[in-house]
N, C-alpha and C positions, 0 to 999 in steps of 0.2 A: 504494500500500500504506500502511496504518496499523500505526501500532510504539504498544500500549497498556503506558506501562513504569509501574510501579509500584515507587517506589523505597521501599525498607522499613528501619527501625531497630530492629533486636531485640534486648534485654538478652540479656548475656553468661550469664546463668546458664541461660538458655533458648536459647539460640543452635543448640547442638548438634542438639536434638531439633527442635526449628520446621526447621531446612536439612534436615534429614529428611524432614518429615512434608511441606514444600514440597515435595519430591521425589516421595516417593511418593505421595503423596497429594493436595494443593490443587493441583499445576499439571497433575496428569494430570487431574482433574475439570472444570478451566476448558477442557482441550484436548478432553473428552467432549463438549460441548456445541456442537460442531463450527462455530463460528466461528472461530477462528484455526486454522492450519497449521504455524502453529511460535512455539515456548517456547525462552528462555535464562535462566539467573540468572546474575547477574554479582556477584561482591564490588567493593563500591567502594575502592577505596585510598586511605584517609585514615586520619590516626591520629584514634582515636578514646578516650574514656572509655565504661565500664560498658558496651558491646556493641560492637555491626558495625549495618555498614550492604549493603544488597543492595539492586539492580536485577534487578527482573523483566520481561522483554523477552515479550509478545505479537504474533503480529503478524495482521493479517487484509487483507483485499483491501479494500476501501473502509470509509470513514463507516459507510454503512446499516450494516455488519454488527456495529461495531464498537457504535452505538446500541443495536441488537438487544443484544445482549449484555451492554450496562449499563442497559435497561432489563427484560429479562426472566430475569437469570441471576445478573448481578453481586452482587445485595441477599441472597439465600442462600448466594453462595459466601463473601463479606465478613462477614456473622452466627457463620458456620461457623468464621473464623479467630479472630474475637473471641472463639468460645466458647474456643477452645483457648488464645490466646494475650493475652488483653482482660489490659490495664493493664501487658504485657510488649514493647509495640511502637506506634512510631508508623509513618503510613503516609502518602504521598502521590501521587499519579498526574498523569502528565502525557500527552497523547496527541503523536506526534510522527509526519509522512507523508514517506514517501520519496522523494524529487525527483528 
């Protein structure tokens, strides 16, 4: 299994509404696209200035699907966050396989 986590830093003023719209909206769209099976967000625990920080947990069955996914789906659903949330967050991704 493959864990696609994508760890996120979103200003405080925005926080509220983005853990929202993550909710309802960006993680049920990536979960439509039926390559992964299962979605978590985690808050990370650190003190932090000016926002929070979050883990978003993907997971899918192999590589192939996980490529699938970041080459035919990823690039609109990342445009999609930017629209909403561009210059109110950074983001990074790590891919990570269960042993």
């Amino acid at each position: 299994m493959i864990i696609y986590n994508v760890t996120v830093s979103i200003d405080e003023d925005v926080s509220v509404e983005w853990l929202k719209w993550m909710k309802e909206k960006h993680i049920p769209d990536v979960l439509k696209v039926g390559i992964f099976f299962e979605a978590r967000i985690c808050r990370v625990l650190a003190e932090e200035v000016g926002g929070f920080t979050y883990a978003i947990q993907y997971t899918c069955h192999d590589m192939e699907s996980y490529e699938r996914y970041r080459d035919e789906f990823a690039p609109v659903l990342q445009e999609d966050a930017a629209k909403h949330y561009g210059g109110k967050f950074t983001a990074f991704r790590t891919l990570l396989e269960v042993v």
